[in-house]
N, C-alpha and C positions, 0 to 999 in steps of 0.2 A: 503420542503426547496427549492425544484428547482423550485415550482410555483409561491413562496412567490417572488425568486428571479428576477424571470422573469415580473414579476407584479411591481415590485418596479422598475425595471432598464426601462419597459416598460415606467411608470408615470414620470420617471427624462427623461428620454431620447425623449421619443415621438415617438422610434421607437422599435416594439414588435420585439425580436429576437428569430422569430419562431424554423429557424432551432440550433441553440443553446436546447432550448427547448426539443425539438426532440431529441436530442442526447442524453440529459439525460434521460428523460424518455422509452427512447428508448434502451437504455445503446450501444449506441456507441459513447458516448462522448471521449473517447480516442482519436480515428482518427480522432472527429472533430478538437480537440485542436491540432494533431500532422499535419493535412494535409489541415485545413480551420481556422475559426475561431470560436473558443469554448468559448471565454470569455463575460461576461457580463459586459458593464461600468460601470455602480452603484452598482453592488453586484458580491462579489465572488464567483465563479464558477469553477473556472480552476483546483481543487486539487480536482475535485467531480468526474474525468476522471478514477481514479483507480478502483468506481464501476461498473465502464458498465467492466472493463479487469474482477474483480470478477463474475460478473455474466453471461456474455462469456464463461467461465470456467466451472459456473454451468450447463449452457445449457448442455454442450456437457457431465458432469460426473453425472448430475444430471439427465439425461435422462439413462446414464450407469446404476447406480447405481441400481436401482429395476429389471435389466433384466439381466445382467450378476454374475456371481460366483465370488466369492471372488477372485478366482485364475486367472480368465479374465479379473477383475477389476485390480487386481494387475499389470499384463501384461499390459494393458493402462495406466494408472499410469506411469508403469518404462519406456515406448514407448514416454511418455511425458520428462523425464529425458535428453530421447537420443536426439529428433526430435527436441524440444527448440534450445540446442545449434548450432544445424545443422541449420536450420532457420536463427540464428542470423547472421551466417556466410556467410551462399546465401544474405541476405538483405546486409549485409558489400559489395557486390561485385555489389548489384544491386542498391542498393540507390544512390551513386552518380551520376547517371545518371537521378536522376528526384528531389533531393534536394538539395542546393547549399551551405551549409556548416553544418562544422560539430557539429554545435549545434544541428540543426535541424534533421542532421541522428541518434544522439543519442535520441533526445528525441523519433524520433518514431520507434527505435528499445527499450526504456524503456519504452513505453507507448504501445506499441502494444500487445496483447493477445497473439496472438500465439510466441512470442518471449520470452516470460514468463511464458507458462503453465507449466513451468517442476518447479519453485517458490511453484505453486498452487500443482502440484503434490506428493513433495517432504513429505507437509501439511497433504496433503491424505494421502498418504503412511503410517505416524506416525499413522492417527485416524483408516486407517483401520486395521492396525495389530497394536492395543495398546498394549495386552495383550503381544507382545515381546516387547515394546516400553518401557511397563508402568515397563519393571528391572530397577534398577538404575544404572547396570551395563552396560545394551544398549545402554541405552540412554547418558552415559556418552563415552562410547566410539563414540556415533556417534557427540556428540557434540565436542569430540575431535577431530575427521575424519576432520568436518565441518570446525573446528576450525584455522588446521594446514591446510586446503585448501586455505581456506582464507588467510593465514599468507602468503605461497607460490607466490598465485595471487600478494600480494599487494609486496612482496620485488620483483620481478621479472620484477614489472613496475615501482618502483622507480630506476630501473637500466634502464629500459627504456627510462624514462623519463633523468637520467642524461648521458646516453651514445650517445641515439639517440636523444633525442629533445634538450641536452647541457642545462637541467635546473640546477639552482644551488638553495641551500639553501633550503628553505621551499616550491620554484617551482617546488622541486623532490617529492613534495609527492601532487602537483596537479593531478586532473582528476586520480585519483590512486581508492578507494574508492566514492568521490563524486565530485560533478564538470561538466565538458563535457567527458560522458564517452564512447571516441571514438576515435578509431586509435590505430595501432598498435596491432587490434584484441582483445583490453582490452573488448569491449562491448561481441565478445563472451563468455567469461572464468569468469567474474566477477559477474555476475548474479546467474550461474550455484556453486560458492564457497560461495555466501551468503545464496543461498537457501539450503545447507548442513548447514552450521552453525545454520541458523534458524532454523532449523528443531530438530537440535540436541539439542537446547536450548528449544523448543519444550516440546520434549521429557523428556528430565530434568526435566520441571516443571507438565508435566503430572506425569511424578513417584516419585514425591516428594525428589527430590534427594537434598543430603545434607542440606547446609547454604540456596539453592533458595529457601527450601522449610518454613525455618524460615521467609523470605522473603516474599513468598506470600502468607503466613497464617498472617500477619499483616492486621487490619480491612481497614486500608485506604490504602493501595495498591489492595484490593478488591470491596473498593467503588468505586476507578480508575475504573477498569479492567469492572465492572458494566458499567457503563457509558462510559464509554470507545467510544464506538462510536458515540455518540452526540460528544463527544469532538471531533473527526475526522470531523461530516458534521460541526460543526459550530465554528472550531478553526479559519478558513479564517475570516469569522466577527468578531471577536473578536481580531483579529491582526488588522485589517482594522479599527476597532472603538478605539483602544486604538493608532494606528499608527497617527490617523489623530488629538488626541489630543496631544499627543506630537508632532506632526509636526509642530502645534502653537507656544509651547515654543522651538523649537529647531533648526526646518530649519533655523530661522533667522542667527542663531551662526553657523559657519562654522569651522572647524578642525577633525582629527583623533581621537583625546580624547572624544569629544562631541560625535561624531557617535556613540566609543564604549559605550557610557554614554549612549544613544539613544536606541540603541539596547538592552541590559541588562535592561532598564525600560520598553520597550515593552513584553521583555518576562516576567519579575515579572509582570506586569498588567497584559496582554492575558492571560498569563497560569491562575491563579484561576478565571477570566471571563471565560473562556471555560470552564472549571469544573461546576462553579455556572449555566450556560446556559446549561450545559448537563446535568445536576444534576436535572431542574428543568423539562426538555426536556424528562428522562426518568421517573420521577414519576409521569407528568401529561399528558403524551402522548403514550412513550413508552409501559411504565408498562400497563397502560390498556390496549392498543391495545393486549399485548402479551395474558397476562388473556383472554382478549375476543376471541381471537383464541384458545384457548386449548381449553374452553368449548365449544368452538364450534365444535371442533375435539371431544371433549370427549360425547360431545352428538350424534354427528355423528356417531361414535363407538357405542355406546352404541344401536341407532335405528337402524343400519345396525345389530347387533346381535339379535336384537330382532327380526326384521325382518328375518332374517335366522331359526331361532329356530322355 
């Protein structure tokens, strides 16, 4: 996807954008979009920044993982809970000194790795001790922990918002949950309350708990959940190809009704266009590649035992 990208924006443009490139394949595209320039003009790029933060993550737990104990993996893991928000808090004091508003301190406090490993660790934490996760009892109370963390964050900055920043009306629940999420120390506390939640929801669906479990034993929220990540790498073009035909019939007409007209027929188009593209992206690409890797681990196995015996 990022070569196709780069090859196409290359031929429209005339000019190859190496270091773009680089950063994805590289997976530090994060800081390229948060501290240079990560985007490509002819094809989207910019939402592809969250894998290089995933596999950032793996490096450092993916190297843990085969050499420490469970109980020293643990220990990292929770070390990641504490350090994140500590982190976000030093960058809160140290960024304005080197980025000039606050869009851009929050995106590279939301976009940066180590500002969000304790997200990644909260994750870990559920896969490696399932077997306390996998009660419905756990995992219900942790999605409730999660749940009423979150609830706490979010009304303590709509008082925020209308005490200290004098917002009224619908402006009380800006940069609250989504938006610019920065100032007023929201960027450290609000990350650290979703990744409880999500985790606990998690959990949930790992132990089959309750109503979710009716939920995701339905066949087409498992074709989703399949596919699931085509739909992630190639939802940007698929917004971008259905944006740019209604842009035809649309941009001409100006008003508030038309926008929101605008908007709700890009998401009904994009959404089953990303599905049908991911769809066809895991049965004739995905799916083989996976297949061809396990046989090839499994014959791996199979001659390493021989070879020993």
């Amino acid at each position: 996807m990022s070569i196709v990208g780069f090859l196409v924006d290359a031929a429209v443009t005339g000019r190859p954008s190496w270091s773009v490139l680089q950063s994805l394949l590289l997976f530090f595209h994060n800081y390229q979009m948060a501290y240079a320039n990560g985007e490509l003009s002819a094809w989207p790029v910019g939402r592809l920044w969250t894998i290089s933060v995933e596999m950032q993550f793996y490096l450092i737990y993916g190297l843990a993982l085969p050499v420490l104990s469970r109980r020293h993996l643990t220990a990292l893991l929770l070390a990641f809970l504490v350090v994140s928000p500590i982190l976000r808090l030093i960058a809160t004091v140290i960024l304005p000194h080197t980025l000039d508003s606050d869009l851009s301190m929050a995106y590279a406090i939301y976009s940066g790795s180590i500002f969000q490993f304790d997200s990644f660790a909260a994750g870990a934490l559920v896969a490696l001790h399932r077997p306390f996760f996998s009660s419905p009892r756990a995992a219900g109370r942790l999605f409730a922990m999660g749940s009423c963390a979150l609830l706490v964050y979010a009304l303590a900055y709509i008082i925020v918002n209308i005490t200290v920043r004098h917002d009224t009306g619908s402006g009380a629940l800006r940069n609250v949950i989504s938006g610019i999420l920065y100032g007023e120390y929201r960027q450290v506390f609000l990350y650290s309350a979703v990744a409880a939640a999500s985790a606990g929801l998690v959990a949930m669906a790992a132990s089959g708990h309750g109503a979710l479990r009716l939920v995701l034993a339905r066949p087409s929220f498992q074709w989703i959940g399949t596919i699931s990540y085509g739909a992630y790498i190639y939802h940007g073009v698929a917004l971008v190809a259905c944006g740019y035909v209604l842009g035809v019939v649309f941009d001409p007409i100006s008003g508030g009704p038309v926008r929101l007209i605008r908007d709700v027929l890009l998401f009904a188009s994009a959404y089953p266009l990303t599905l049908t593209i991911a769809h066809i992206s895991y049965r004739y690409l995905e799916a083989p590649i996976i297949r061809g890797v396990h046989g090839w681990l499994r014959r791996d196995s199979s001659g390493s035992a021989t070879a020993g015996a």
